[in-house]
N, C-alpha and C positions, 0 to 999 in steps of 0.2 A: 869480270864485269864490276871488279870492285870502284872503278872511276864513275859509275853511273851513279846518279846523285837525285834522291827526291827531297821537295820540301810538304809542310800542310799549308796551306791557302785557304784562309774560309772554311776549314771540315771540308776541303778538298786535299786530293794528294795531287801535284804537281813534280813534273819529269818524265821522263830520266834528264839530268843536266851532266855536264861536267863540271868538277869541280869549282874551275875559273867561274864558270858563266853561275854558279851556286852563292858564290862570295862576291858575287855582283850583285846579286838579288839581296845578298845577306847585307849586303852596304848599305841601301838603302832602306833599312828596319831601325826603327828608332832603339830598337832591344833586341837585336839580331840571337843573341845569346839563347833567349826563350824557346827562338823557332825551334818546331820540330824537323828532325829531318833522317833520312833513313838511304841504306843504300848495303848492297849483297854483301851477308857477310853480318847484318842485324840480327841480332833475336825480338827488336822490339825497336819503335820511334827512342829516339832521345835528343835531347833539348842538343841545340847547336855548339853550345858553350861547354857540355859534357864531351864533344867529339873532337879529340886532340888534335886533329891536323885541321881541322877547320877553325878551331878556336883560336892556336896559335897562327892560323892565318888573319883572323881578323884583328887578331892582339895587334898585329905589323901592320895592317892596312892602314896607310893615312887617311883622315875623313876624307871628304868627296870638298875640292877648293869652291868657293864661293862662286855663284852664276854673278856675272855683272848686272843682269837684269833678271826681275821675278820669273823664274818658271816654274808653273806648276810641275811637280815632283809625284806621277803615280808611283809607288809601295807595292809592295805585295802585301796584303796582310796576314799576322803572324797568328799560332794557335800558344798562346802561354802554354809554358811546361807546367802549369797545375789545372792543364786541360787535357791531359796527354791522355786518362782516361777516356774520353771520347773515343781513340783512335785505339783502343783495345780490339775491335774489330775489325779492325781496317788491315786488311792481308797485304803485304808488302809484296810488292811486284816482283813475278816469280821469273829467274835472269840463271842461266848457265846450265849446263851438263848435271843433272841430279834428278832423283824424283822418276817420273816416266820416262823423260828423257835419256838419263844414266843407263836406266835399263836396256834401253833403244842401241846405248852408246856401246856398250856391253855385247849386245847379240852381233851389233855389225866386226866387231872385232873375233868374236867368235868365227862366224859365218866367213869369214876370210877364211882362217885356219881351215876351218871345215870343207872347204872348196879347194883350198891347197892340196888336203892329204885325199880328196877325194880322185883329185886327179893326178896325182901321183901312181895312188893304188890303179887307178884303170887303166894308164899308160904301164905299168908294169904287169899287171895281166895278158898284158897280150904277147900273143906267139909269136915266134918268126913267120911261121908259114901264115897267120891269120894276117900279118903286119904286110908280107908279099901279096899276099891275094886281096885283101879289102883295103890297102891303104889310102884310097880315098877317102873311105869312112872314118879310118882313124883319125887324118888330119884335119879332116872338116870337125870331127867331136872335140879333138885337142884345140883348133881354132875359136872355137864357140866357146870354151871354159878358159881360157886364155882372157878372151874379152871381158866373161863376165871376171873373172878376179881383178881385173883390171880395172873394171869399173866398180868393184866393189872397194879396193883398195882407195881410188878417186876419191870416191863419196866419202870413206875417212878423213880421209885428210881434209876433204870440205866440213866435215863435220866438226873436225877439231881447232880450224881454222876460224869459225863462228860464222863462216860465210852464207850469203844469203842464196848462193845457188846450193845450198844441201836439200832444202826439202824436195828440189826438182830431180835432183841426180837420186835422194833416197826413194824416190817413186818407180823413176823409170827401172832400176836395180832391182827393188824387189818385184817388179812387174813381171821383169826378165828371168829373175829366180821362178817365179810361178811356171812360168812355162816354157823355160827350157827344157826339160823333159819332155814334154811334145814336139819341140821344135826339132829335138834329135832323134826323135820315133821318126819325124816326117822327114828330116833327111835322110837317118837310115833305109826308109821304105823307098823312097824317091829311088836311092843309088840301085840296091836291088831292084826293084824292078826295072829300071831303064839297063842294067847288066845283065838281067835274066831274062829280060822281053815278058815278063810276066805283069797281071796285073797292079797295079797301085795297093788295093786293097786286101792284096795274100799279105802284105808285108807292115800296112799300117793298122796293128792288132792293140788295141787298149784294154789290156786287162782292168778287172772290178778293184786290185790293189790299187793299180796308177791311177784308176777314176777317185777313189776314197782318200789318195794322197794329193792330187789337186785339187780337189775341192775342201781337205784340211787346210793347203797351201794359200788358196784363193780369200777364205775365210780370216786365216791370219793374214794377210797381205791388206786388206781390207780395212779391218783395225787401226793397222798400224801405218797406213796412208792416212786414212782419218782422222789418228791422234796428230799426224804432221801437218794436218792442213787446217785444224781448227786450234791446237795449244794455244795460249797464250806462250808458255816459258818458249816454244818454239821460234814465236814472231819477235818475241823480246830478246833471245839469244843470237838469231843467224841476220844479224846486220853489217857484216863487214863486206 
């Protein structure tokens, strides 16, 4: 996001810009030079004139040609660099994959792996004779871990992509991580029983582990929907 460009205005922060549309504003500053200005990749504001590609672009810029007729000319106005103290508090607008985010970014790349050898291992545990006798089960469990990798892999690539449909797809994902484990209880129980003519409820058994493991699930899941739905660095990153 290093193209994203803010200036000061008045003891305001103004942007994100692009660069162009930054050296447009900067043209018409009578001491373009002074403004402050900042953009990913800052430890700190600094004056316009300290910022190399910016300087050397207004070094080249031709003044602005003469209007044939008076027009009034609004400015932006500039914060002098021996005001730049002011803006010692002023947090520079938080843009890219770092911070909670990185973490965020971190677990989804994990959480692939983790679903990959998960299902690997459980398609390898099974027998011949278990693979003859229940292979409806197997294939409806390897179809549902199929999708979710799939959909987890997606939301990578939306995420790395800066696109603005991730926080939608990282939702629906970990929704689907929470409760796929019941989803496959209840399809397991489903098939038994309509195979066994036995009831629904001999086969759909929740143990106090799988209870304390979705509501640890629920819990993070929770979190981490609501860090995506209130961030700033969120709304500021996923705009493509």
């Amino acid at each position: 996001m290093a193209d994203l460009w803010f200036y000061a205005d008045g003891g305001q922060k103004r942007g994100p810009l692009s660069i162009s549309d930054l050296l447009t504003i900067l043209a018409h500053v009578a001491d373009p030079r002074r403004v402050l200005i900042w953009r990913h990749g800052f430890e700190q504001w600094k004056p316009a004139g300290e910022v190399y590609e910016i300087a050397q672009q207004l070094l080249q810029s031709p003044p602005p040609a003469p209007a044939s007729s008076p027009v009034e000319i609004t400015r932006a106005p500039a914060i002098p660099a021996e005001d730049a103290a002011a803006f010692k508090n002023v947090e520079p607008e938080m843009i890219g994959i770092s911070g909670w985010l990185g973490l965020l970014a971190f677990g989804q790349m994990i959480g692939i792996v983790r679903l990959v050898v998960s299902a690997a291992q459980y398609v390898q545990s099974i027998s011949a004779d278990m693979w003859t006798q229940y292979s409806i089960v197997f294939w409806g469990e390897i179809a549902m871990n199929v999708a979710l990798i799939g959909l987890a892999i997606w939301t990578a690539v939306l995420l790395f992509m800066h696109s603005r449909r991730f926080p939608a797809f990282f939702i629906v994902q970990t929704i689907c991580v929470v409760l796929m484990p019941l989803i496959d209880l209840f399809w397991v129980a489903l098939i038994f029983s309509v195979g066994l003519n036995r009831p629904f409820g001999d086969f759909f058994l929740v143990s106090p582990l799988q209870i304390a493991r979705f509501v640890v699930g629920a819990i993070g899941a929770a979190v981490w929907i609501s860090y995506v739905l209130r961030s700033r660095r969120v709304a500021n990153t996923f705009t493509n």
